[in-house]
C-alpha positions in Angstrom: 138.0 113.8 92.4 136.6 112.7 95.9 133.8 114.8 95.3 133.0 113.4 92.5 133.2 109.6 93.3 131.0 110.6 96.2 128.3 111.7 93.8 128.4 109.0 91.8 128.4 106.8 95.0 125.2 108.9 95.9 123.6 108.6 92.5 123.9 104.5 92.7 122.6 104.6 96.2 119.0 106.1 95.0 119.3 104.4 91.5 118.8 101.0 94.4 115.6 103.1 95.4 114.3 104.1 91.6 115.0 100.0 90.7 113.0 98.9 93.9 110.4 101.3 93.2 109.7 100.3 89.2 109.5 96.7 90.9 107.3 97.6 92.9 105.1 99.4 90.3 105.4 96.9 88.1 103.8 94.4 90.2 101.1 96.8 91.8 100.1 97.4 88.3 99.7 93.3 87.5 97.7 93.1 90.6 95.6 96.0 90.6 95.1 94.7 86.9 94.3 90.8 88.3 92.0 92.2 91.2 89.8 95.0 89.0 89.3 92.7 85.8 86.1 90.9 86.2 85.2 89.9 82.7 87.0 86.3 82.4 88.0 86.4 79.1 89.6 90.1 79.5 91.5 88.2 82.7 92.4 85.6 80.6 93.9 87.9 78.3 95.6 90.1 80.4 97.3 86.7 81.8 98.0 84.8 78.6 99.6 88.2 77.0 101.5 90.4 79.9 101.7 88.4 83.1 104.9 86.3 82.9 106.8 89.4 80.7 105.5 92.0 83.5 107.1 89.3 85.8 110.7 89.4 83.8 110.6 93.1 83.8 110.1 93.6 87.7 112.6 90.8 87.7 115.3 93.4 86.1 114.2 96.2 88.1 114.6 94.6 91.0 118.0 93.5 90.1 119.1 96.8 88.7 118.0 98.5 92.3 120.0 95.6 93.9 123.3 96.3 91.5 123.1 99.9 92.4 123.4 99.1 96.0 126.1 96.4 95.6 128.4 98.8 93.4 127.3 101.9 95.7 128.7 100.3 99.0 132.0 98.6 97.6 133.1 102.1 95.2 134.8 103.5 98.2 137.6 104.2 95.9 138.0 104.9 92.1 139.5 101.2 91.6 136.7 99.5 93.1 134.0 101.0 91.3 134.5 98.5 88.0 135.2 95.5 90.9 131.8 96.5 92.1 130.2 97.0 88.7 132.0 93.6 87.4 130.9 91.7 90.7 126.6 93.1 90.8 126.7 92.2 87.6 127.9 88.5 87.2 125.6 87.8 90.4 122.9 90.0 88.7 123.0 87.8 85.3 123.2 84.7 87.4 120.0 85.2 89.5 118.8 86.6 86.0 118.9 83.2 84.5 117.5 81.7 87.4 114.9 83.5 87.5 114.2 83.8 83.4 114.8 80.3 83.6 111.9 79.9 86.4 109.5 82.0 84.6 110.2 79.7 81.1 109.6 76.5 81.7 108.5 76.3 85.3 105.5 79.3 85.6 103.7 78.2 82.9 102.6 75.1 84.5 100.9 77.6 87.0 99.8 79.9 84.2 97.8 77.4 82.2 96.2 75.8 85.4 95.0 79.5 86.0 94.0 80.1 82.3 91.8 76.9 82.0 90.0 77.7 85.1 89.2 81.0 83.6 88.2 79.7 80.1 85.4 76.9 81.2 84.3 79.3 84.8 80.8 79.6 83.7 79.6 83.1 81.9 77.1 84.9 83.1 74.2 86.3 81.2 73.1 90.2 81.3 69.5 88.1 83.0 72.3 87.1 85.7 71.4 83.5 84.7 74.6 81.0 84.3 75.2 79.9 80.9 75.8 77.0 79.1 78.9 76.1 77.4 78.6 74.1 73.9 80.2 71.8 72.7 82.2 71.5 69.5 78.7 70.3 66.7 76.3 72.6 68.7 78.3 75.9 68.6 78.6 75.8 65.0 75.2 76.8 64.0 76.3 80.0 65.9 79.2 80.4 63.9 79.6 81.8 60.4 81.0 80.3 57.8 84.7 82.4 58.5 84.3 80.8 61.7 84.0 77.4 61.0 86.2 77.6 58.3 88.9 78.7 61.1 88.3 75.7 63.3 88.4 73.7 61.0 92.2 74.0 59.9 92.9 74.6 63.8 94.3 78.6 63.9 91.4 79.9 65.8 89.4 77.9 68.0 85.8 79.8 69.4 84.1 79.0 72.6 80.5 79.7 72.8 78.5 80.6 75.5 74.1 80.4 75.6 71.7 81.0 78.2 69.2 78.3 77.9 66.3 80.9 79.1 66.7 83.8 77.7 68.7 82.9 74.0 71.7 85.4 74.8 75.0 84.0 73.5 78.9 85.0 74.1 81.4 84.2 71.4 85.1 84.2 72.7 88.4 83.7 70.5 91.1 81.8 71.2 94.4 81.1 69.1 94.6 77.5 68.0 98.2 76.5 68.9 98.5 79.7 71.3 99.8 76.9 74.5 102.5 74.8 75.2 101.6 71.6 75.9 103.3 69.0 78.5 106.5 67.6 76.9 106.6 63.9 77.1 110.0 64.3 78.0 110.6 66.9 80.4 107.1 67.3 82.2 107.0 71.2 81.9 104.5 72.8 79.3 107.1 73.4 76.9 105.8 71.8 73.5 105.0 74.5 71.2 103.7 73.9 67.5 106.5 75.3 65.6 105.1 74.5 62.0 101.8 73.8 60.5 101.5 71.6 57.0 98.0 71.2 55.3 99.1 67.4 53.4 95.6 67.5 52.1 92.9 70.0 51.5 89.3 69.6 52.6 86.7 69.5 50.0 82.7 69.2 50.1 83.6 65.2 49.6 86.7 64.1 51.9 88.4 65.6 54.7 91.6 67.1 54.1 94.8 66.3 56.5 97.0 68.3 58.9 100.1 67.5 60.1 101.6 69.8 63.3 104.9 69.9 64.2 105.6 70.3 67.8 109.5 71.5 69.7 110.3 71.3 73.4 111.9 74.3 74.0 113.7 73.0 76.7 114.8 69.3 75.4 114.5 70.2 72.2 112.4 67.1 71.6 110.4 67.1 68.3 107.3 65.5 67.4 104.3 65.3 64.9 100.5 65.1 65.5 98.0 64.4 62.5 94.8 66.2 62.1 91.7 65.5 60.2 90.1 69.1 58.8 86.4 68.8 58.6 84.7 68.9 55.4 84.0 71.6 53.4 80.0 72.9 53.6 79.1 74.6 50.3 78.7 77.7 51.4 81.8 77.6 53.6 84.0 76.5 50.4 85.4 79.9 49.4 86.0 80.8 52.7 87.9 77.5 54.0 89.7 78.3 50.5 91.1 81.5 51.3 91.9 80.3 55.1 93.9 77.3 53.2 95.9 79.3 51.6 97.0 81.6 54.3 
């Protein structure tokens, strides 16, 4: 029996060096990924999608390696192996929600300082020139008619990109609603649409009306923007149709 409590004393001794090493990993890999990626919108990306959820899992590697330890060194006996598990894991869940907590509704602040610097860093052509971001009524004659049609009701909003010399142009997608915003109430960027309702469709004569509803999910404070949705073109009509409906 003591032969076999010191193997499985032995087994959560390295299990503290296999949880500090997938840490590790973890993070090497988001760096290694940070420091190679030199196209900004492939950076942007990388950030926007895997950054703070590559951050949470290190996070429970790190504190799996450190449970391992904790129960390891206070299992000296059969009895205190479930006083060790109980006691590495209620500190392990609290530091858990501190840090989940951190990574929720502080980080992002960081992350979207970091993400607009990266959208509006100005591209560079393959003629090595910088090029010229557009604004909102010149990029749409590089759009198509999907395009526009997606700006328009606000899911997908395009950034376009010209070198003034030699005509080359960079199209880049971005979700609509993909950021919080800065909660009124709390400060952090917490406000997330939740809900989108068209009120009014567009048509080749009016502008049609959108109404997004907003939740902190923090405060839980709610709110409501209104949204005019550009008028239909004739040949974009079937296409901002189809978006509509969606």
């Amino acid at each position: 029996m003591e032969s076999f409590l010191s193997i499985f004393r032995e087994i959560l001794f390295y299990g503290t060096f296999v949880g500090i090493a997938v840490g590790i990993a973890i993070l090497l890999y988001l760096l290694f990924t940070l420091a190679t990626t030199k196209n900004y919108k492939a950076k942007y990306d990388f950030i926007n999608r895997n950054e703070k959820k590559l951050l949470w899992y290190s996070s429970i590697a790190f504190l799996a390696g450190g449970a391992s330890y904790v129960t390891s060194i206070l299992a000296t006996e059969w009895m205190f192996v479930f006083v060790g598990l109980f006691v590495s894991v209620m500190f392990g869940m609290i530091i858990g929600v501190v840090i989940y907590n951190y990574l929720e509704y502080y980080y992002p602040t960081f992350i979207e300082e970091r993400l607009h610097k990266l959208r509006y860093k100005p591209r560079v052509s393959k003629a090595g020139n910088e090029m010229k971001l557009l604004s909102e009524d010149e990029e749409d004659v590089h759009l198509d008619e999907g395009q526009q049609a997606e700006e328009n009701i606000f899911s997908v909003d395009y950034d376009v990109w010209i070198d003034s010399t030699t005509g080359e142009t960079k199209i880049e997608k971005y979700k609509g609603h993909l950021h919080a915003e800065k909660s009124p109430t709390c400060g952090y960027y917490t406000l997330r649409v939740v809900r989108e309702e068209i009120i009014e469709s567009p048509t080749e004569e009016k502008e049609g009306t959108l109404v997004k509803h907003y939740e902190c999910s923090y405060t839980k404070y709610k709110t409501q923007k209104v949204f005019n949705i550009a008028k239909l073109k004739k040949n974009q009509k079937e296409a901002g149709k189809s978006l509509v409906s969606i």
